[in-house]
C-alpha positions as CSV (number, residue, x, y, z in Angstrom):
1,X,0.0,0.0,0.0
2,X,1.3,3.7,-1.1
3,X,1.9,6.1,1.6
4,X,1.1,9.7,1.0
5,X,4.2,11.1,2.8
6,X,3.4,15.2,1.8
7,X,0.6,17.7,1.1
8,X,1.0,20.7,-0.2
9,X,-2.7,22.4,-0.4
10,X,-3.1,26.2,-2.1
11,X,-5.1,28.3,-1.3
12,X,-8.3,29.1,-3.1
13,X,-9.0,32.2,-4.7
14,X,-12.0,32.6,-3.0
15,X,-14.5,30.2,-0.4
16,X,-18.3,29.7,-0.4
17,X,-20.3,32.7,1.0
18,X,-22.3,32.1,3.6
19,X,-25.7,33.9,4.2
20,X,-27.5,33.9,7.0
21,X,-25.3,35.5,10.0
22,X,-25.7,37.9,12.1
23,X,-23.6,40.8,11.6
24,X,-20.9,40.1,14.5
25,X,-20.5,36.7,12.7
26,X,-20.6,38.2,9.5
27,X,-17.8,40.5,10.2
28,X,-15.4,37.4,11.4
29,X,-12.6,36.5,8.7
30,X,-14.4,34.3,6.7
31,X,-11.4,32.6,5.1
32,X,-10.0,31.7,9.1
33,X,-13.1,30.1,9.8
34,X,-13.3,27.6,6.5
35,X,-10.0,26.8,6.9
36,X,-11.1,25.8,10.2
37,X,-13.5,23.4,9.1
38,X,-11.4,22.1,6.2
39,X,-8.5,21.6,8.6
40,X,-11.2,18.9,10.4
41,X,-12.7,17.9,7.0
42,X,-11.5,16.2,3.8
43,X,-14.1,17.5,1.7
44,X,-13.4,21.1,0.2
45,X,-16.4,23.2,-1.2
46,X,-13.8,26.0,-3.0
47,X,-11.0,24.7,-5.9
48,X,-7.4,24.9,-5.5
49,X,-4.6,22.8,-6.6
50,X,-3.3,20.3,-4.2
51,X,0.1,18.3,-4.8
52,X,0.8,14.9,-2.7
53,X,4.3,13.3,-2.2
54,X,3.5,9.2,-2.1
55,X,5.7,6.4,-1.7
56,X,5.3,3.1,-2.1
57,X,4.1,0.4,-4.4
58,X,0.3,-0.6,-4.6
59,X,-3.3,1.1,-4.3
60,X,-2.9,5.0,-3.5
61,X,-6.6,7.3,-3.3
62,X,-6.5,11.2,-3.0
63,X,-7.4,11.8,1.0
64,X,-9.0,14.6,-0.2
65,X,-12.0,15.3,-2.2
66,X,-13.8,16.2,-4.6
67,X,-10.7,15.6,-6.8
68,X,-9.7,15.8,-10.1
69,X,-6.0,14.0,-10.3
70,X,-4.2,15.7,-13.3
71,X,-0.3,14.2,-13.2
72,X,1.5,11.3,-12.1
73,X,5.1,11.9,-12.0
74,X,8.0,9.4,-10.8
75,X,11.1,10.6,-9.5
76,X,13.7,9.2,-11.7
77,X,17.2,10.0,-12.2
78,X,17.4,13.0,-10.3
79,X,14.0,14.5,-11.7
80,X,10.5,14.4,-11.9
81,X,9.4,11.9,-14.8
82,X,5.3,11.9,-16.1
83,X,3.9,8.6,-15.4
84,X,0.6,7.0,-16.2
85,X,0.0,4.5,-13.4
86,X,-2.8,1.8,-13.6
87,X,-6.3,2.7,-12.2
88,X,-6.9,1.1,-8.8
89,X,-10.3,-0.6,-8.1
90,X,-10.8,2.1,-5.0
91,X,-10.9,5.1,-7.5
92,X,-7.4,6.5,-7.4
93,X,-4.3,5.0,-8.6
94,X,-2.1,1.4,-8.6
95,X,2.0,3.0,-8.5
96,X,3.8,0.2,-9.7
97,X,7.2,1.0,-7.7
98,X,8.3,2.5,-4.7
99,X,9.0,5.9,-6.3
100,X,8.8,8.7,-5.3
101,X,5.6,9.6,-7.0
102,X,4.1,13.6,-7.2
103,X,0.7,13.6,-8.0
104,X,-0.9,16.9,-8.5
105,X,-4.9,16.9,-8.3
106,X,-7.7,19.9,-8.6
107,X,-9.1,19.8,-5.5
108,X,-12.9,20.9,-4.7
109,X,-15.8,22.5,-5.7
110,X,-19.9,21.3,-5.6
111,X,-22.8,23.0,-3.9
112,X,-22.1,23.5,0.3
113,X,-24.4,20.7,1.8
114,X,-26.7,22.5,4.4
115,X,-25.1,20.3,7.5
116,X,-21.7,22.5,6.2
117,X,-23.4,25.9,6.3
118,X,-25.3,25.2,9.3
119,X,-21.4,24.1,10.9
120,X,-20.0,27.3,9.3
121,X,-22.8,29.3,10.9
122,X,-22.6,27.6,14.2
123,X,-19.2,28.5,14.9
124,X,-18.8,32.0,13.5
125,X,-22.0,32.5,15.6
126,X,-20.3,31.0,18.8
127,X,-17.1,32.5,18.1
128,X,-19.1,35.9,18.6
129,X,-21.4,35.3,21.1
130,X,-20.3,37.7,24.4
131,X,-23.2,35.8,26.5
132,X,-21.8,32.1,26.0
133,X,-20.2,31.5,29.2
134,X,-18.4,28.5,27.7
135,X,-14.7,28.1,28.4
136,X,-15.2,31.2,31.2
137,X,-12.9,30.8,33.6
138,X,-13.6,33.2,36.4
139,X,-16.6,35.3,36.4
140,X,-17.6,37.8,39.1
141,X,-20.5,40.2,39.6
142,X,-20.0,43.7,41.7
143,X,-23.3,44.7,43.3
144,X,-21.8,48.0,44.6
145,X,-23.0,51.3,42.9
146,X,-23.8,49.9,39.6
147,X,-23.9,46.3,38.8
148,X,-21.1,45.4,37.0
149,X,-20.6,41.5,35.6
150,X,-16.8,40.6,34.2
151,X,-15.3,36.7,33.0
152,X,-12.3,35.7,32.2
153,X,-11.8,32.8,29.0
154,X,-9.3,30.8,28.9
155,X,-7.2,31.6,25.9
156,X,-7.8,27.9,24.9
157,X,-11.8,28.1,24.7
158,X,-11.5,29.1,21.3
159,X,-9.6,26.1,20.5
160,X,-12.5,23.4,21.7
161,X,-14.6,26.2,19.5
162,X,-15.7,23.2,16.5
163,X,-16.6,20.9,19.3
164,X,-18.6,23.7,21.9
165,X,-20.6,25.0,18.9
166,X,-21.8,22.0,17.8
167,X,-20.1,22.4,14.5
168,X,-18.0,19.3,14.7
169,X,-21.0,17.0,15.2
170,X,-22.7,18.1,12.1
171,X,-19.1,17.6,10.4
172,X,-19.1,14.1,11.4
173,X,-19.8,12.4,7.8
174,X,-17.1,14.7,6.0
175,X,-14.6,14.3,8.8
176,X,-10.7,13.4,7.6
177,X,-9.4,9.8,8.3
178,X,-6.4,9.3,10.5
């Protein structure tokens, strides 16, 4: 079995828009947040070229899709060499060496599935939200004078975002493989 040993992903010109949030979310850096999701994903909803180092002989499949997988190239006396490897019966390709093989692929593209849109909205929504006492720390209230209310995040809360908002259960189905 091949064994993808790089990925090198560009980014897209430009990602799905999102409709729908309210204008806190909206004004969050779009971009940050799907790279976000496609960081937990192996779907992408936007094209861009993506170019995978593999190695090994036998059945190799693009770990990300949608893709469209353009060149094969082997790794042969000091350069890169086009190659047309056999199809696999698992959709992707069956390198015939050890190689190295560079496989280049257009990655992405289709129609945002509502489950994605609702994630996307979810956590730019959370993200915002100054009432979500999630991740809070400390929190105090001063009933002197006027009432004053003040918490403390921890700095990490934003990381355990995906999973708090609920984002990362409606993810599930598209979710990368180890």
């Amino acid at each position: 079995m091949a064994a993808t040993l790089k990925e090198v992903e560009a980014i897209p010109a430009s990602y799905p828009n999102i409709t729908g949030l309210s204008v806190p979310a909206a004004m969050l850096d779009q971009a940050a947040l799907w790279q976000r999701i496609e960081a937990y994903c192996r779907m992408r909803w936007a094209v861009r070229e993506v170019v995978w180092t593999v190695e090994g002989e036998g059945a190799w499949e693009a770990p990300l899709t949608p893709a469209t997988l353009n060149t094969v190239e082997v790794w042969e006396s000091g350069a890169w060499v086009e190659c047309t490897p056999a199809a696999s019966p698992w959709g992707g390709y069956d390198l015939p060496g050890d190689g190295p093989y560079r496989i280049t692929a257009d990655v992405g593209g289709g129609d945002v599935p509502a489950a994605v849109s609702e994630a996307f909205r979810r956590l730019a929504e959370y993200l915002t939200d100054a009432t979500d006492r999630a991740g809070v720390s400390s929190y105090s209230v001063n009933m002197g004078g006027a009432i004053e209310e003040s918490y403390q995040r921890n700095p990490a809360w934003v990381a355990r975002a995906m999973e708090l908002s609920g984002a990362a259960d409606l993810l599930r189905p598209y979710k990368r493989r180890a």
